[in-house]
DSSP file (Angstrom, degrees, kcal/mol; ACC not computed):
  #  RESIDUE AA STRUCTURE BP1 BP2  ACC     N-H-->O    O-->H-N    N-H-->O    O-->H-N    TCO  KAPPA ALPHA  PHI   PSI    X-CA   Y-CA   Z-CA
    1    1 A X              0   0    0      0, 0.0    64,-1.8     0, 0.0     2,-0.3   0.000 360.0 360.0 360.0 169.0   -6.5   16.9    7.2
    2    2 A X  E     -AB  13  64A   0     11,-1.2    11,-2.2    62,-0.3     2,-0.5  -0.940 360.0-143.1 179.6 115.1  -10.4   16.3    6.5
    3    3 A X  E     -AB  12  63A   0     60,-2.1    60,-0.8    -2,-0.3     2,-0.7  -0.831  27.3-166.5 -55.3 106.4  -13.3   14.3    7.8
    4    4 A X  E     -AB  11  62A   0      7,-3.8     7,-2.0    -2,-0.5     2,-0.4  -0.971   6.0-153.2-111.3 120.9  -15.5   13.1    4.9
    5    5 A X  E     +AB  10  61A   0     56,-1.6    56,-1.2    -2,-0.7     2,-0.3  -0.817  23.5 155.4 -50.8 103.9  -18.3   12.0    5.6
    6    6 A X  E >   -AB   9  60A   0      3,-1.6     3,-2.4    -2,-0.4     2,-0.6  -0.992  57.4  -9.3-155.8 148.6  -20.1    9.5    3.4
    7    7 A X  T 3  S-     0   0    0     52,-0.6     3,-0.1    -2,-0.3    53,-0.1   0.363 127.6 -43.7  52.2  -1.2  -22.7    6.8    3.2
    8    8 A X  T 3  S+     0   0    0     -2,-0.6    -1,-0.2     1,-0.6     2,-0.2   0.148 124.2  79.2 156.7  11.4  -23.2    6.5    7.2
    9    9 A X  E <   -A    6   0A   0     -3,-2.4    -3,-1.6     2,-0.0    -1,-0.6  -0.670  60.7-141.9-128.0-179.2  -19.2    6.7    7.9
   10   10 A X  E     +A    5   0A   0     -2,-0.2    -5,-0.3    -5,-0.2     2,-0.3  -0.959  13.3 175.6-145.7 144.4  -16.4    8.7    8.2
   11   11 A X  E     -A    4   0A   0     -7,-2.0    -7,-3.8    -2,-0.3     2,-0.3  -0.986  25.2-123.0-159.8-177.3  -12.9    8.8    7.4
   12   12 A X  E     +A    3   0A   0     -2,-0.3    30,-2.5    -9,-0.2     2,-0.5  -0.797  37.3 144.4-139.2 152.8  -10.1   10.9    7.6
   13   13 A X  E     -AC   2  41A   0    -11,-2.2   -11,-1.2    -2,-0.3    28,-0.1  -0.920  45.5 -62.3-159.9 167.1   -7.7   12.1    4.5
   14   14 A X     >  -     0   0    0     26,-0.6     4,-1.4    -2,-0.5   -12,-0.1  -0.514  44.3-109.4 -63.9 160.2   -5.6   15.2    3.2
   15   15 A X  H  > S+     0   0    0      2,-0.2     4,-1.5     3,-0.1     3,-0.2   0.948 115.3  46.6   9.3-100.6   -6.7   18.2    2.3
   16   16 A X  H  > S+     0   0    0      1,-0.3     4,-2.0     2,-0.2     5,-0.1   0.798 112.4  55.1 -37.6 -61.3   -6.0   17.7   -1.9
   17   17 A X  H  > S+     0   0    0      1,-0.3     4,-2.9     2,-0.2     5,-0.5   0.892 108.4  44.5 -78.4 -55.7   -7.6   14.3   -1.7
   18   18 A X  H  X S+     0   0    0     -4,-1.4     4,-2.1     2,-0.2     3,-0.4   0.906 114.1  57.4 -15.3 -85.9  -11.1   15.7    0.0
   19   19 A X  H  X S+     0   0    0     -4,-1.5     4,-3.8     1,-0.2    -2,-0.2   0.814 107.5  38.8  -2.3 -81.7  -10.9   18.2   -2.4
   20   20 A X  H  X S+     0   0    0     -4,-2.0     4,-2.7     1,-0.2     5,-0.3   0.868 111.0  57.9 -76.0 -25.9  -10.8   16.2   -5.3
   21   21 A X  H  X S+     0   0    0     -4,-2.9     4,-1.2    -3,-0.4    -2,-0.2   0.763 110.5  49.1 -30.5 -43.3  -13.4   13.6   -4.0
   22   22 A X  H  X S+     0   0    0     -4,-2.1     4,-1.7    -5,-0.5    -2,-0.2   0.877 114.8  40.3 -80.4 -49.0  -15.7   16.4   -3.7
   23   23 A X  H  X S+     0   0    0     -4,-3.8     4,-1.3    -5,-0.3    -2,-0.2   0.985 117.6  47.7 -50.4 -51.9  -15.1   17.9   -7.2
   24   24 A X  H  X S+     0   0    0     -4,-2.7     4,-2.4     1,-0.2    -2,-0.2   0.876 108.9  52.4 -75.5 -27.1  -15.1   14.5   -8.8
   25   25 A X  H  X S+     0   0    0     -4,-1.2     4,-3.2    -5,-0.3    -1,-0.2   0.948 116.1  47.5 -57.4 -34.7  -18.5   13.5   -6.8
   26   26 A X  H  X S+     0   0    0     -4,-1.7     4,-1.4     2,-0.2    -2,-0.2   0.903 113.5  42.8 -66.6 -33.5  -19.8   17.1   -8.5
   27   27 A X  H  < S+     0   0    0     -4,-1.3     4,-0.2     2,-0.2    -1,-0.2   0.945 116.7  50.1 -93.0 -48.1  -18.5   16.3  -12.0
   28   28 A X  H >X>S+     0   0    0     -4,-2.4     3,-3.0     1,-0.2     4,-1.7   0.950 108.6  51.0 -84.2 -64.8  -20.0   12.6  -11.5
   29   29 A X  H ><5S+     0   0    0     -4,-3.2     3,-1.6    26,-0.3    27,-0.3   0.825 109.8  53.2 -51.4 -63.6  -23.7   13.8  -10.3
   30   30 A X  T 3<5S+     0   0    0     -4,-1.4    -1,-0.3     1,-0.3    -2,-0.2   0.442 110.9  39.6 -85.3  -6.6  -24.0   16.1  -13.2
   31   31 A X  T <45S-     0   0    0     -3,-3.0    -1,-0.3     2,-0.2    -2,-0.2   0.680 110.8-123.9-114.9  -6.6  -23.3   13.6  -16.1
   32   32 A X  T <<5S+     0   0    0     -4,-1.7     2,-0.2    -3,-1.6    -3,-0.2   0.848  71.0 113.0  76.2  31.0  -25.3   11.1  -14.1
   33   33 A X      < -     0   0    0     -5,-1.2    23,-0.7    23,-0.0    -1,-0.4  -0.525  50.9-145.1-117.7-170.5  -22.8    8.5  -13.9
   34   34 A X  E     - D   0  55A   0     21,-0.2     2,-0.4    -2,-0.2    21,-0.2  -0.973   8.7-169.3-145.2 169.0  -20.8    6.9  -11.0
   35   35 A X  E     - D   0  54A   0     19,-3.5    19,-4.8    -2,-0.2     2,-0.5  -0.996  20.9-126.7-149.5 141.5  -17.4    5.6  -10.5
   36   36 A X  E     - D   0  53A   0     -2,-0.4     2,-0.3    17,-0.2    17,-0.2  -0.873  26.7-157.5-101.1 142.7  -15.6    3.6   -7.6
   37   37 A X  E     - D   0  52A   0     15,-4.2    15,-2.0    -2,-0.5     2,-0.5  -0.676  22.2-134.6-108.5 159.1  -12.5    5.1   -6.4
   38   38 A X  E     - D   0  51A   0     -2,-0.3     2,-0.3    13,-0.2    13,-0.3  -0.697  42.8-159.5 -88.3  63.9   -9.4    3.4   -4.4
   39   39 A X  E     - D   0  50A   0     11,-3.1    11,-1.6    -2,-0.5     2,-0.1  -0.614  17.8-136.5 -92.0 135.8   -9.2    6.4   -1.7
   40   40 A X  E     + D   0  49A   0     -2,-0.3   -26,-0.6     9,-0.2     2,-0.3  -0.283  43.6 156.2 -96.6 115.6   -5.9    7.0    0.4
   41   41 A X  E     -CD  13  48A   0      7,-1.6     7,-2.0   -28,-0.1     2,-0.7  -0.793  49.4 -97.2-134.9 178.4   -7.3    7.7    4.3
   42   42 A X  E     - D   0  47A   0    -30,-2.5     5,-0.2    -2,-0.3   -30,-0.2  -0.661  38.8-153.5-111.3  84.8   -5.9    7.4    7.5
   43   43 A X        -     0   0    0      3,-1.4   -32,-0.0    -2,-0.7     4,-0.0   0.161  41.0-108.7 -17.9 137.8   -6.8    3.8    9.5
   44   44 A X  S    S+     0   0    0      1,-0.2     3,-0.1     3,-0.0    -1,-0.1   0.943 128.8  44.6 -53.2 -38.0   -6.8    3.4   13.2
   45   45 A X  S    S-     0   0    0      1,-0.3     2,-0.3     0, 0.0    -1,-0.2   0.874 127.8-102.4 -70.2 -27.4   -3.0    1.1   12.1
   46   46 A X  S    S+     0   0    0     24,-0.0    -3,-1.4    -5,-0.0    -1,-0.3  -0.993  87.6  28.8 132.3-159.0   -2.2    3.9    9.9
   47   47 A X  E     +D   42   0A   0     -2,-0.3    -5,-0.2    -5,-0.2     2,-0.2  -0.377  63.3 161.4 -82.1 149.2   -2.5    4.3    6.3
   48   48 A X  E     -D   41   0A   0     -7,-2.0    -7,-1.6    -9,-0.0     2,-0.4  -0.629  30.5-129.2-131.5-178.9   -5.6    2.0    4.4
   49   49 A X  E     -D   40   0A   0     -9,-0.2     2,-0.3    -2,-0.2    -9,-0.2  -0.912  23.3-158.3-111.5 133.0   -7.2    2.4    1.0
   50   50 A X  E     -D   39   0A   0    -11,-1.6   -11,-3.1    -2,-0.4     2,-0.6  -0.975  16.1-131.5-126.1 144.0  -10.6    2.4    0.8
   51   51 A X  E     -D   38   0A   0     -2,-0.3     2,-0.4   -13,-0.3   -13,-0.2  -0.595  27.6-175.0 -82.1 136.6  -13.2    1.8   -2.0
   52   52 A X  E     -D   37   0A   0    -15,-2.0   -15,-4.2    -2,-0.6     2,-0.6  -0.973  22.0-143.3-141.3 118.8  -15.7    4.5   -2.2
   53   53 A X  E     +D   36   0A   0     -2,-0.4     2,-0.4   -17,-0.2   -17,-0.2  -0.676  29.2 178.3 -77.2 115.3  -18.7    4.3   -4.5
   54   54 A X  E     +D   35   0A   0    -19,-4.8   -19,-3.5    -2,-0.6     2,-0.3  -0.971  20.8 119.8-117.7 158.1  -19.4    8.3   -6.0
   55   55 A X  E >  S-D   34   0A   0     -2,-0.4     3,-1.4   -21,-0.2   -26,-0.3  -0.861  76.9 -49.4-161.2-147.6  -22.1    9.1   -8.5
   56   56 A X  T 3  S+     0   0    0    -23,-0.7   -22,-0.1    -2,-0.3   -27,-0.1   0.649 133.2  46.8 -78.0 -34.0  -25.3   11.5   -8.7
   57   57 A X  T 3  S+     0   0    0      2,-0.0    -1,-0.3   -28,-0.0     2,-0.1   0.255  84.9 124.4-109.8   3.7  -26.9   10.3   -5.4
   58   58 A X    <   -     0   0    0     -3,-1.4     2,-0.3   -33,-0.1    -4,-0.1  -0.434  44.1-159.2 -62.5 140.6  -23.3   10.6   -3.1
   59   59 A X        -     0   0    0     -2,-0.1   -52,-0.6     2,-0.0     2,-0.3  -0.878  11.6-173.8-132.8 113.4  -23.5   12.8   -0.2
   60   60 A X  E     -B    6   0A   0     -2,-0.3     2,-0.4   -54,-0.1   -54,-0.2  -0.804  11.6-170.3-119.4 132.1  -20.2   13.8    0.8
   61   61 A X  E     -B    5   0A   0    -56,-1.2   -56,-1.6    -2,-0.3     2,-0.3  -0.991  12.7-174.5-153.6  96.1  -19.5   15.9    4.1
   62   62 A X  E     +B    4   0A   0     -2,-0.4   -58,-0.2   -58,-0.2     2,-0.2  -0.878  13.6 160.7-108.4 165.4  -15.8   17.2    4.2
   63   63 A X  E     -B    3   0A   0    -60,-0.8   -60,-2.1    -2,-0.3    -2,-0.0  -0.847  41.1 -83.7-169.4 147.5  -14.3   19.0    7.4
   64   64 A X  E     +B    2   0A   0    -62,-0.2   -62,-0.3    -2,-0.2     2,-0.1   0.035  38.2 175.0 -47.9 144.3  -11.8   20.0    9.1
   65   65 A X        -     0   0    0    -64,-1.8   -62,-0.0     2,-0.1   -53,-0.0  -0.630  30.0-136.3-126.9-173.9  -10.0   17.7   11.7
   66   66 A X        +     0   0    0     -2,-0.1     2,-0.1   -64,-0.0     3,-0.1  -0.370  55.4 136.2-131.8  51.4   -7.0   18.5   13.7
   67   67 A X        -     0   0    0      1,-0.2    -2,-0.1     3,-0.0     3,-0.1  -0.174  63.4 -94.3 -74.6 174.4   -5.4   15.3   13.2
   68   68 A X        -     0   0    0     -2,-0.1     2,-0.4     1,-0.1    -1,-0.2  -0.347  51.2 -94.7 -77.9-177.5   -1.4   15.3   12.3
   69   69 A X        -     0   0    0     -3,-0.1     2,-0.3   -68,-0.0    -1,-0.1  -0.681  48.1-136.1-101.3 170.2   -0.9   15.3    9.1
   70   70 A X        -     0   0    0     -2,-0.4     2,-1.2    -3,-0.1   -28,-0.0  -0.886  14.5-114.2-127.9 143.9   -0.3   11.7    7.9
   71   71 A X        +     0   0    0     -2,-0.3     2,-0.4     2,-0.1   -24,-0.2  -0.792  56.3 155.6 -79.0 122.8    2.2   10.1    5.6
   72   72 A X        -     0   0    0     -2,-1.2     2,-1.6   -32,-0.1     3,-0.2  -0.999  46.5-123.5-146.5 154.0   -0.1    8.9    2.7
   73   73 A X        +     0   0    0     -2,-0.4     3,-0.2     1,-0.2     4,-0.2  -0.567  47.6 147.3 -99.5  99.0    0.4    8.2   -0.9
   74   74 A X    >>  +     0   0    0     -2,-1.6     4,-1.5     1,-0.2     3,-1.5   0.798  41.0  85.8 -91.8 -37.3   -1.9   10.3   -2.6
   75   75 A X  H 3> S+     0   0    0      1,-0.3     4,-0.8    -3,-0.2    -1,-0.2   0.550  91.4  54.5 -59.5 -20.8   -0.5   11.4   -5.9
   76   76 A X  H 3> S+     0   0    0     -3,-0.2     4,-1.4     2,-0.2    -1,-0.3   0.857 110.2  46.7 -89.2 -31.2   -1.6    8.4   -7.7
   77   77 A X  H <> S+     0   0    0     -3,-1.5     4,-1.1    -4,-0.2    -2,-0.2   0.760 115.4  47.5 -58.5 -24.6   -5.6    9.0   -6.4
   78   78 A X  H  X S+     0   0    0     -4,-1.5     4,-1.1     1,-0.2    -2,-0.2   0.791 111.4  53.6-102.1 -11.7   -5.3   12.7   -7.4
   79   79 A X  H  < S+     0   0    0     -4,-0.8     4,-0.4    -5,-0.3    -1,-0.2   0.899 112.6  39.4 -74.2 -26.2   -3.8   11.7  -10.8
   80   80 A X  H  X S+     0   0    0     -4,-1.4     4,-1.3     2,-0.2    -2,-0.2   0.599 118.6  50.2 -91.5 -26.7   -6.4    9.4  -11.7
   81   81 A X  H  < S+     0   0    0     -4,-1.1    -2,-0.2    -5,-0.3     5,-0.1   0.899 117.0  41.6 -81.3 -17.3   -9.1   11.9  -10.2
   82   82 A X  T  < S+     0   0    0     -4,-1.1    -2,-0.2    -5,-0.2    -1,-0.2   0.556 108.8  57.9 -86.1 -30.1   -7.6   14.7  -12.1
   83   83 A X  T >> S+     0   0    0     -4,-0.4     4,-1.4     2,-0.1     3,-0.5   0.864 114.6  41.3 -71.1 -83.4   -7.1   12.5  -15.3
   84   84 A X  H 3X S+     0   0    0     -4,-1.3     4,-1.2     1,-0.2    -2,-0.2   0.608 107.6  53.4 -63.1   6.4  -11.1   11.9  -15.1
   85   85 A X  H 3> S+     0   0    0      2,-0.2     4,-2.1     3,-0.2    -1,-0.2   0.500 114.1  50.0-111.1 -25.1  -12.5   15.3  -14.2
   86   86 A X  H <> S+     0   0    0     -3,-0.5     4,-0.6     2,-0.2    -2,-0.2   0.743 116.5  39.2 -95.5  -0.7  -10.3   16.5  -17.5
   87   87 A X  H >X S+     0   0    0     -4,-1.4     4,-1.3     2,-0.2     3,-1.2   0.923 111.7  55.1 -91.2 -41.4  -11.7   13.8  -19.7
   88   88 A X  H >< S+     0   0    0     -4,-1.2     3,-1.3     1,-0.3    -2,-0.2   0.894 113.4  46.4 -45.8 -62.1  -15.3   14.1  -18.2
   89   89 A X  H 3< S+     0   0    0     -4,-2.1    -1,-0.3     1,-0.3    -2,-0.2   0.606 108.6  54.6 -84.3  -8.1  -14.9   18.1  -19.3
   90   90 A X  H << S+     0   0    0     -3,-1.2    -1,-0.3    -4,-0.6    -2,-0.2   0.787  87.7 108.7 -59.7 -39.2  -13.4   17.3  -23.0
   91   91 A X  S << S-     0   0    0     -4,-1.3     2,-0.6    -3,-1.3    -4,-0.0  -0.085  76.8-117.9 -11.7 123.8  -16.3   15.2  -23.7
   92   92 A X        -     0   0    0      1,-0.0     2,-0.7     0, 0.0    -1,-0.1  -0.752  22.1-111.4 -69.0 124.3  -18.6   16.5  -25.9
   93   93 A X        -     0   0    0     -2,-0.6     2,-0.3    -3,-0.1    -1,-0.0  -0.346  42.5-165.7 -43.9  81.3  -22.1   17.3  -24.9
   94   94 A X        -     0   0    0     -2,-0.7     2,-0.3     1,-0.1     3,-0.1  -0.742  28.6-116.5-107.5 143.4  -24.4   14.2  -27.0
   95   95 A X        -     0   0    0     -2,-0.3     4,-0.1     1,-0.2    -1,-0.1  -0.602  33.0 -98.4-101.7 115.7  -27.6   14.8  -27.1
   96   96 A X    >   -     0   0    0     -2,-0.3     3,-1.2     1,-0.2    -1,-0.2  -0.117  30.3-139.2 -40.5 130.9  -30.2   11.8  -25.0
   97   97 A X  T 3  S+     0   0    0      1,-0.2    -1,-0.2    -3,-0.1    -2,-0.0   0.443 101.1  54.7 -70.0   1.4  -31.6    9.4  -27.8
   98   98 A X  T 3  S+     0   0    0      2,-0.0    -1,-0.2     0, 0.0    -2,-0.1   0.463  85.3 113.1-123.4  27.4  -34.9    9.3  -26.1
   99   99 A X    <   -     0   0    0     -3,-1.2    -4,-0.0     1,-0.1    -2,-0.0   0.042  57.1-151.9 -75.6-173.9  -35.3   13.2  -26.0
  100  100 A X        +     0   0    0      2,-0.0     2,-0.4     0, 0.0    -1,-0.1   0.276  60.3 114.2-123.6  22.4  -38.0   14.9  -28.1
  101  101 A X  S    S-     0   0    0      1,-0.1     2,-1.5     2,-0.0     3,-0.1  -0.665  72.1-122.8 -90.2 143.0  -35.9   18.4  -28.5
  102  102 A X    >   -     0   0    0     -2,-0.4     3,-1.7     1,-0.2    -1,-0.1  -0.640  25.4-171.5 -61.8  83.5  -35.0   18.9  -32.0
  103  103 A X  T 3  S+     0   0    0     -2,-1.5    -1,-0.2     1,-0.3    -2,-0.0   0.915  80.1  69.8 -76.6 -18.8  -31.1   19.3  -32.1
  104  104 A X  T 3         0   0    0      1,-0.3    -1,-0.3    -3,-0.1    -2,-0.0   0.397 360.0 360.0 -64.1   0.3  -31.4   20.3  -36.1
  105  105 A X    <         0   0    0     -3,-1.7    -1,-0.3     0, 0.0    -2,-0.1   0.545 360.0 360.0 -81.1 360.0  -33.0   23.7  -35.2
């Protein structure tokens, strides 16, 4: 399990799901978008969702915890984070319309 840290709070999640929060926040700063995610954490009742804003200006803090491991239903967050980190990288590279670089050269 995993602390992340974000935005002036904390919560506590799997392993995978950390993981891919941290990737997809990387993938999201570098095209210089943002996305809000539905993410699967562990609640003082037990398992919650939370929405979590990432883009170019997230600062994301995972660590280890030594909580138990918790039953939560991740496979639908890591499909959809996994989904968008493979469309992000099929994307073709389009050039800003308000650059001055010559792309015909």
């Amino acid at each position: 399990m995993q602390r992340v840290s974000y935005g002036g709070g904390a919560f506590v999640t799997t392993d995978e799901v950390a993981e891919a929060l941290l990737e997809y926040a990387a993938v999201l700063a570098n095209a210089g978008r943002a996305a809000t995610l539905d993410v699967p954490a562990v609640g003082a009742e037990g398992p919650e969702v939370l929405k979590v804003l990432v883009g170019p200006a997230s600062q994301i803090v995972a660590e280890p915890v030594a909580e138990p491991v918790a039953d939560l239903e991740v496979r639908p967050f890591l499909d959809e984070v996994r989904d968008a980190i493979r469309d992000h990288h099929a994307r073709p590279a389009l050039p800003d319309p308000g650059s001055t670089l010559d792309w015909d050269v």
